[in-house]
Wavefront OBJ file of the C-alpha trace (Angstrom):
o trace
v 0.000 0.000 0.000
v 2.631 2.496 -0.933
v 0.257 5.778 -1.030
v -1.936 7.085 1.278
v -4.432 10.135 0.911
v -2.894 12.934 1.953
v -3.735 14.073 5.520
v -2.429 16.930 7.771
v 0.272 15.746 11.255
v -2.831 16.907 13.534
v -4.936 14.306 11.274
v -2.502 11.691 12.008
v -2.701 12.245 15.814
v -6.347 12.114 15.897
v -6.421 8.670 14.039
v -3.859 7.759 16.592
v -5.870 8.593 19.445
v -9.117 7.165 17.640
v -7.228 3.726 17.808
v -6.527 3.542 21.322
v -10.112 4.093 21.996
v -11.302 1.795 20.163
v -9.178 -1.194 21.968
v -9.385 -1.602 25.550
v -6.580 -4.275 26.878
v -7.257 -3.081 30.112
v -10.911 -2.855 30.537
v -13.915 -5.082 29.413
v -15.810 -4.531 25.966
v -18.896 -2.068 26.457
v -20.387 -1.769 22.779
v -22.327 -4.492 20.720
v -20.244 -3.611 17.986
v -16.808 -3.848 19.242
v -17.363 -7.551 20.825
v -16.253 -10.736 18.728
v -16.697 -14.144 18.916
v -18.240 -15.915 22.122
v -21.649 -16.122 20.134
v -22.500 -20.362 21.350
v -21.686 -18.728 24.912
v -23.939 -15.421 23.947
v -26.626 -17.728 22.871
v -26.907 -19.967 25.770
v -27.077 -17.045 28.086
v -30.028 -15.043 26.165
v -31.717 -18.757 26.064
v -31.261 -18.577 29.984
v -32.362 -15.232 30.438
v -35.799 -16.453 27.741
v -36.774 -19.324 30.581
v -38.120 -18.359 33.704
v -36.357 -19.907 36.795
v -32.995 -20.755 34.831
v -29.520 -18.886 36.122
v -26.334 -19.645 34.578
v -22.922 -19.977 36.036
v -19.966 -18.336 33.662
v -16.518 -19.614 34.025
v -12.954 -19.574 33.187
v -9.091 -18.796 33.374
v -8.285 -15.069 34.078
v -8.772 -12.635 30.884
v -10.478 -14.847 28.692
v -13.557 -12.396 28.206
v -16.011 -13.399 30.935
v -16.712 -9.339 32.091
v -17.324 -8.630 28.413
v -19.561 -11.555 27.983
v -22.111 -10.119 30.660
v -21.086 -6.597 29.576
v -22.413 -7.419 26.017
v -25.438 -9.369 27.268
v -27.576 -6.495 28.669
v -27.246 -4.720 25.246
v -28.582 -8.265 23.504
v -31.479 -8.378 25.382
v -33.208 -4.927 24.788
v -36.950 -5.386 23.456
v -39.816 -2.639 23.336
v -41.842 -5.792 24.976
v -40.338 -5.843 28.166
v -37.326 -4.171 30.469
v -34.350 -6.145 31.010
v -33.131 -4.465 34.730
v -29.333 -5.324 34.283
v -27.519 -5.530 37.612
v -23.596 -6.282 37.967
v -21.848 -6.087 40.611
v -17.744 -6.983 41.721
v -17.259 -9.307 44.315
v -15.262 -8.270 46.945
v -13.006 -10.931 49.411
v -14.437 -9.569 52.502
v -18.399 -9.913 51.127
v -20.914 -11.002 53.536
v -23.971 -12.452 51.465
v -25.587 -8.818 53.268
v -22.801 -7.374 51.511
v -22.751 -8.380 48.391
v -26.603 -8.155 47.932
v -26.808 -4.719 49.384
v -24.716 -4.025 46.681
v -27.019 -4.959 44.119
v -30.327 -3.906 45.482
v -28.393 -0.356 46.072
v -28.501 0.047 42.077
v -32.158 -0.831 42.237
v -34.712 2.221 42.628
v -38.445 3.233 42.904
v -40.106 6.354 43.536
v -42.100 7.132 46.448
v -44.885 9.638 45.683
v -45.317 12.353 48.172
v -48.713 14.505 48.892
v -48.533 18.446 47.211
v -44.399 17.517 46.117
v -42.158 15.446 43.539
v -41.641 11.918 43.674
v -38.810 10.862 46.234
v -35.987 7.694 44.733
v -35.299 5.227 46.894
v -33.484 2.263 46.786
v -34.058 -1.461 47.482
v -31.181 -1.041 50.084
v -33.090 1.607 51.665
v -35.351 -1.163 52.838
v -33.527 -3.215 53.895
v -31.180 -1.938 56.836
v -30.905 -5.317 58.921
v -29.008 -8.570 57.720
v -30.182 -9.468 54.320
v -31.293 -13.222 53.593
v -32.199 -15.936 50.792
v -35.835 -15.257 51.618
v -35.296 -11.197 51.351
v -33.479 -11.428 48.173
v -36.447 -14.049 46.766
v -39.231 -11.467 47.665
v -37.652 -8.568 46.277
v -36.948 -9.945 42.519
v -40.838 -11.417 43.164
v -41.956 -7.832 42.827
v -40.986 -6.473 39.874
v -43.813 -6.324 36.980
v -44.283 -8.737 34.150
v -43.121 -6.253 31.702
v -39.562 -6.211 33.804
v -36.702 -9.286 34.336
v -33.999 -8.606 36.575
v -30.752 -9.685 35.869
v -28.223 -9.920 38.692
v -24.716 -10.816 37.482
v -22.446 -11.394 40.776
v -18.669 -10.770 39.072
v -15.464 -11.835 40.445
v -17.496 -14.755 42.568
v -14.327 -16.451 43.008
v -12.484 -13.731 44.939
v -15.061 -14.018 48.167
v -13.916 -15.862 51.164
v -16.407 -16.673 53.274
v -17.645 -20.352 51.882
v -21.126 -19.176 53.568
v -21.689 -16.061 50.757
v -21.665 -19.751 48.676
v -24.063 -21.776 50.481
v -26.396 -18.472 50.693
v -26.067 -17.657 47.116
v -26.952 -21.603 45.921
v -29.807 -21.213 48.480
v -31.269 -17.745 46.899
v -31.070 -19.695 43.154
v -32.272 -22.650 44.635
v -35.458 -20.010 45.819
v -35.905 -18.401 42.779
v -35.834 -21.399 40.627
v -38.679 -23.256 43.418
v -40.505 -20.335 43.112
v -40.362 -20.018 39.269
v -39.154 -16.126 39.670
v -39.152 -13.891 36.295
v -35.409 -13.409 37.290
v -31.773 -14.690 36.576
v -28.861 -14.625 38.152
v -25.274 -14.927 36.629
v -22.559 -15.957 38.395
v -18.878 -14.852 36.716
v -15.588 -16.271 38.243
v -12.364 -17.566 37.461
v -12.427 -21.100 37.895
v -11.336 -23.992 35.637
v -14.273 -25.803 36.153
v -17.867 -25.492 38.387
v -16.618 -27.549 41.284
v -13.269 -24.683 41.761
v -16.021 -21.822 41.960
v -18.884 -23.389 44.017
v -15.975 -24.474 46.547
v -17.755 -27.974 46.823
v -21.458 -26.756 47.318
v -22.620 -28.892 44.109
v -26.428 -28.594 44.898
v -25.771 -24.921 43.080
v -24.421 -26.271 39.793
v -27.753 -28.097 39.472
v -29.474 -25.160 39.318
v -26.972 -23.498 36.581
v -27.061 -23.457 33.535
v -23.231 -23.854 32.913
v -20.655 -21.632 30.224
v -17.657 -22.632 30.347
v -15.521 -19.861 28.197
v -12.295 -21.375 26.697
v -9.379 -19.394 25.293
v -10.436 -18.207 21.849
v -9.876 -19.140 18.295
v -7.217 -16.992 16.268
v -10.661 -16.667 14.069
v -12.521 -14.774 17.064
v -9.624 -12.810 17.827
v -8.837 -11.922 14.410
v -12.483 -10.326 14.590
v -11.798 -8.250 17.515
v -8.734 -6.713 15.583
v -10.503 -6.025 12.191
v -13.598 -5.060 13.590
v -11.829 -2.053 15.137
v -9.735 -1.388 12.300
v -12.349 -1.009 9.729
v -14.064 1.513 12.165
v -10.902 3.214 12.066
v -10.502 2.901 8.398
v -7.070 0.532 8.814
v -6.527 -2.409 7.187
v -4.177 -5.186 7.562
v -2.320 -8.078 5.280
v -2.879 -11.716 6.538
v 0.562 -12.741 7.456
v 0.875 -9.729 10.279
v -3.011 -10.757 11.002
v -2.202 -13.879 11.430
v 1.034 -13.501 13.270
v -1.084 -11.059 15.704
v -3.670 -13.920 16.587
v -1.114 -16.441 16.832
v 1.102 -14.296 19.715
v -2.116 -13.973 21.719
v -2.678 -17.326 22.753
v -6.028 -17.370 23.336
v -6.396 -14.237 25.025
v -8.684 -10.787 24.270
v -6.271 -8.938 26.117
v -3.018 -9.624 24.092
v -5.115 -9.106 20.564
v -6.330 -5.732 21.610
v -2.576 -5.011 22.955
v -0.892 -6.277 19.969
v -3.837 -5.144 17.591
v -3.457 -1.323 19.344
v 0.531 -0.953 19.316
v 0.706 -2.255 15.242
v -1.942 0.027 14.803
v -0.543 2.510 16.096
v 3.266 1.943 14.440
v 1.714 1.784 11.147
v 0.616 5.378 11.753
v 3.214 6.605 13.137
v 5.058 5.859 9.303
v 1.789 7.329 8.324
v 0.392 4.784 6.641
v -3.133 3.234 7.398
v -2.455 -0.342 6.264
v -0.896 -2.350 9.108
v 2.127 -4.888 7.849
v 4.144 -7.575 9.445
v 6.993 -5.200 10.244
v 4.652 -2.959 12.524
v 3.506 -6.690 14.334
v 7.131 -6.704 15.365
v 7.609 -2.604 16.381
v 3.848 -3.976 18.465
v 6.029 -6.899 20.328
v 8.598 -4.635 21.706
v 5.761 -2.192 22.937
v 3.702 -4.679 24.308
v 6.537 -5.895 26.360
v 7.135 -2.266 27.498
v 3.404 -2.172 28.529
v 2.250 -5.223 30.466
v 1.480 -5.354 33.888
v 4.313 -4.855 36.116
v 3.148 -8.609 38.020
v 3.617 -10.615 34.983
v 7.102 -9.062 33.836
v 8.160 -9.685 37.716
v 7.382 -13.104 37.651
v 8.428 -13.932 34.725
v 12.262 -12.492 35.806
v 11.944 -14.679 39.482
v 11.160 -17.725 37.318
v 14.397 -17.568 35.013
v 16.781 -16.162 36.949
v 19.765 -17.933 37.650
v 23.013 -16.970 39.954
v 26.245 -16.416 38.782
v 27.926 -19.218 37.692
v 24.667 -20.926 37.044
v 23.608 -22.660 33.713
v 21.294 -20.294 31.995
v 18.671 -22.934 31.181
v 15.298 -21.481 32.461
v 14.756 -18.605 30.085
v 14.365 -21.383 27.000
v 12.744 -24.154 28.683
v 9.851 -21.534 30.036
v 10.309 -20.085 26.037
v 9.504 -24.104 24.922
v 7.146 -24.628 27.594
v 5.023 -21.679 26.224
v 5.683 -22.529 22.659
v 4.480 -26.793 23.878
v 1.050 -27.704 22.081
v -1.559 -28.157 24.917
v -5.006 -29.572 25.339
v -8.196 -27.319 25.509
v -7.178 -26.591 28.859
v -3.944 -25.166 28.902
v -2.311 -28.549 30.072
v 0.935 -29.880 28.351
v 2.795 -33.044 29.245
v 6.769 -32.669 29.598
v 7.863 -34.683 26.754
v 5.738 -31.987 24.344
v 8.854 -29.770 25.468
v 11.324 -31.526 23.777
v 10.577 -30.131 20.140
v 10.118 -26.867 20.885
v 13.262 -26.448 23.062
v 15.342 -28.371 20.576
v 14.285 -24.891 18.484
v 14.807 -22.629 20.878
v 18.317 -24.197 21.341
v 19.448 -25.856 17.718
v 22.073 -28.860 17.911
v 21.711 -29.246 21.804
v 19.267 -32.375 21.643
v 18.149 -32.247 25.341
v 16.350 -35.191 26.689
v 13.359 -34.437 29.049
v 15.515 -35.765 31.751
v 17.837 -33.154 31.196
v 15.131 -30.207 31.550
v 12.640 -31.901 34.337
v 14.340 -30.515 37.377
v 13.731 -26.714 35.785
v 10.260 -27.356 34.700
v 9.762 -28.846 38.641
v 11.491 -25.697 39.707
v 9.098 -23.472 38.150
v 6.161 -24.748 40.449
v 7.738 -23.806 43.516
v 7.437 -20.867 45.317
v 11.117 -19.474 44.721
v 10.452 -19.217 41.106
v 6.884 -18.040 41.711
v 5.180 -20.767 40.723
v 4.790 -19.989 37.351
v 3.831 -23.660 36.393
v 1.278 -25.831 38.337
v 2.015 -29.834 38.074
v -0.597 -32.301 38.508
v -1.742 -35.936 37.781
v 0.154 -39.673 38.670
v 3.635 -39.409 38.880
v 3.717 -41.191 35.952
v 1.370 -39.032 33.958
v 2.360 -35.623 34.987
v 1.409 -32.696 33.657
v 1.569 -29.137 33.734
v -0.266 -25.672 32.764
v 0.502 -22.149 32.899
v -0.699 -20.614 36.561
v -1.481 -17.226 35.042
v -3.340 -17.357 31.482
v -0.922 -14.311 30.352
v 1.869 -15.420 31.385
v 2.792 -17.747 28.093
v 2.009 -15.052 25.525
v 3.873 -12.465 27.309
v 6.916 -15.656 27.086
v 6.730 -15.835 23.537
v 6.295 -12.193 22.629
v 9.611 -10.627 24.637
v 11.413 -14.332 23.598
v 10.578 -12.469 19.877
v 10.781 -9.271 20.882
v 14.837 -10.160 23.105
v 16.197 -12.163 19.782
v 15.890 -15.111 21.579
v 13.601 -17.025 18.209
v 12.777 -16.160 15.146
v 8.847 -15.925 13.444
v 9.425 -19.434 11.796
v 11.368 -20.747 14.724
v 7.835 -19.443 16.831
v 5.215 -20.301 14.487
v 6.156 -24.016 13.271
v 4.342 -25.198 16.235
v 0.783 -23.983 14.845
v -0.868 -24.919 11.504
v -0.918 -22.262 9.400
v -4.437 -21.346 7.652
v -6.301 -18.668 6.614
v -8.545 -16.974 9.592
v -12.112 -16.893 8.999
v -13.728 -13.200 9.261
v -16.889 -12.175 9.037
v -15.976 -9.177 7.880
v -14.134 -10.558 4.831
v -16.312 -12.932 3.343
l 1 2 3 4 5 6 7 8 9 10 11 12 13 14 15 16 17 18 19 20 21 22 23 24 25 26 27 28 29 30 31 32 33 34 35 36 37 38 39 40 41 42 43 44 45 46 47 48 49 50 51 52 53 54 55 56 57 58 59 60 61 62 63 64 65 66 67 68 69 70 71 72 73 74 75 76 77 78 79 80 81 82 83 84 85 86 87 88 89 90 91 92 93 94 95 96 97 98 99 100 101 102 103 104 105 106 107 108 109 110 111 112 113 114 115 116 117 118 119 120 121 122 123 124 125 126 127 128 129 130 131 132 133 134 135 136 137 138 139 140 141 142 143 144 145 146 147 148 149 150 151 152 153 154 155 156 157 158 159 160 161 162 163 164 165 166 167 168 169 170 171 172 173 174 175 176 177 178 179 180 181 182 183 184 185 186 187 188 189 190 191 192 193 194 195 196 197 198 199 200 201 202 203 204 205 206 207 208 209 210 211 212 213 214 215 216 217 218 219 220 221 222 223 224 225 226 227 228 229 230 231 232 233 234 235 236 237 238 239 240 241 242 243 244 245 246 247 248 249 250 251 252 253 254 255 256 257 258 259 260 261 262 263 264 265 266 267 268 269 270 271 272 273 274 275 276 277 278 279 280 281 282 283 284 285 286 287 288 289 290 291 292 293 294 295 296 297 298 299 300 301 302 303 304 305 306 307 308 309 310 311 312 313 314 315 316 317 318 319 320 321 322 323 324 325 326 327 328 329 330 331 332 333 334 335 336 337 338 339 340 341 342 343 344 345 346 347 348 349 350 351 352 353 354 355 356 357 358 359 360 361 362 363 364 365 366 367 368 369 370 371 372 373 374 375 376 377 378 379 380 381 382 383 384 385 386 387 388 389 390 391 392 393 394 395 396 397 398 399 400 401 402 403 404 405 406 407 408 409 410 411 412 413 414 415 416 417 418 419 420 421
């Protein structure tokens, strides 16, 4: 794309800052238009929200989309035949079930009519000064008209501490659902499956309908990246497309990162067509960027004294670069390859390399990799979802391997995009 239409510097900069708005690595999606992918999970929660007395239970690892999920379904649900009143609320660790409900009902108002003077607001909190309970919470959503469906999504579910906020919420859905309620509840947390976020009170996963959200497909997050280029009027080639999607790993937040910085590289040459080489000015940036938790632990993990072998920068490069199953998990022998990249002509046998990858789930080294399973069918994930992109993109970004060296671990294909067909 060697010409562009001519535009003035101040032109440039407002482009520049239109691009940063329109990605948002650090915060959840807000508009319909800007959110990609996740439509089975979409579905299955406007289904819920359809039946009277169902509730759904969202989970997942960290920064796989589950706040933009709910974020996006209050927007999907608008009809001129009823209201949808959309609740969310953050859990907190110190929430009491009073707590965290007092939350919610405090972002639920009614007026109050008053003889010879306006209308006075007040708040479902308002009435309800004393220890909330099940029963409370049951009665209130009972009120609301047939025209109106409350929606209560409880966020971050997995961060309270008290397993009783757990037994009390199970017993409100368990209420609602007896009592066939026009309501839903949602409950959002990072979990890898139900049993991690219910903490062992299994009589509320019968009463959820449960999403599971997986990392996404390098189709879904090639949507988020075009669908905010074409509203900025960028485009893109396939290969640095396709090298974007394939850095992020799965996760939103490193296709918006990566998506923003190339973005924004391509025009800073003034250009509004995004190419490999800007991908790469993207991975040193993104690098730069991250949070401040993830760079730290990566630098615990692979440190080594002086005099030390430097071994446990490339066999936390391979273990990131290993092919895994759905769930993040990789067994130690699906090392081998990918380190015998990272370090041509050394041949090292998984024997050589256990002791670091065993190293790497203690605390010293900040547990960076959980280990699980019979001894003799061990394996191991990431502990932190962003931790193996961020491995791969400053293992690019430091020299340390190449694009072909990075990418012969994934099939190469075209991506499938709407907004290309």
């Amino acid at each position: 794309m060697g010409t562009e239409t001519r535009r003035s510097r101040e032109d440039w900069d407002a482009l520049w800052h239109e691009v940063t708005e329109s990605f948002s690595p650090g915060a959840p999606v807000q508009e319909r238009d800007l959110f990609a992918g996740r439509q089975d999970q979409l579905r299955t929660l406007v289904d819920t929200v359809h039946q009277r007395g169902r509730h759904a239970i969202v989970f997942g690892e960290r920064g796989v989309g589950k706040t933009s999920l709910t974020n996006i379904l209050g927007l999907m649900l608008r009809s001129p035949r009823r209201e949808v009143v959309a609740v969310k609320v953050n859990a907190d660790p110190g929430d009491s079930f009073h707590s965290l409900w007092r939350k919610v009902f405090k972002r639920m108002n009614y007026e109050v009519q008053r003889d010879g003077g306006p209308p006075v607001v007040r708040t479902f909190a308002d009435d309800h000064p004393v220890e909330l309970t099940p029963d409370d919470v049951q009665l209130e959503l009972s009120n609301f008209g047939p025209g109106q469906v409350p929606l209560i999504v409880l966020d971050e579910f997995d961060r309270i501490e008290d397993e009783r906020v757990t037994r009390l919420t199970a017993d409100t859905i368990k209420a609602l659902s007896d009592y066939s309620v026009n309501a839903t509840v949602i409950v959002v947390g990072v979990a890898r499956d139900v049993t991690d976020l219910i903490k062992g009170h299994e009589s509320i996963a019968r009463s959820l309908v449960q999403v599971r959200m997986p990392r996404m497909s390098q189709d879904e997050l090639g949507q988020i990246i075009v669908s905010r280029y074409g509203k900025c009027g960028l485009t893109t080639t396939d290969e640095a497309l396709w090298k974007m999607t394939f850095l992020a790993r799965g996760i939103p937040y490193y296709a918006h990162l990566l998506g923003m910085h190339a973005a924004r590289a391509a025009i800073g040459r003034e250009s509004l067509h995004v190419a490999r080489d800007d991908v790469r000015a993207a991975e040193t940036a993104a690098v730069a960027e991250l949070d401040a938790s993830i760079k730290d632990a990566y630098f615990t993990a692979v440190r080594s004294q002086r005099g030390e072998e430097t071994l446990f920068a490339p066999v936390l490069l391979a273990c990131a670069l290993a092919r895994t199953d759905e769930l993040g998990a990789f067994q130690q022998a699906a090392v081998t390859a990918p380190l015998a990249r990272v370090l041509p002509g050394k041949n090292y046998a998984p024997t050589t390399f256990a002791f670091h990858m065993n190293a790497f789930c203690d605390a010293q080294r900040r547990r960076v990799l959980e280990r699980f399973g019979e001894p003799r069918n061990q394996r191991y994930r990431f502990s932190d979802p962003l931790m193996p992109p961020f491995v791969v993109v400053k293992g690019l970004a430091d020299g340390l391997i190449s694009d072909d060296i990075a990418e012969v671990f994934e099939n190469r294909r075209p991506l499938r995009l709407a907004d290309r067909e």
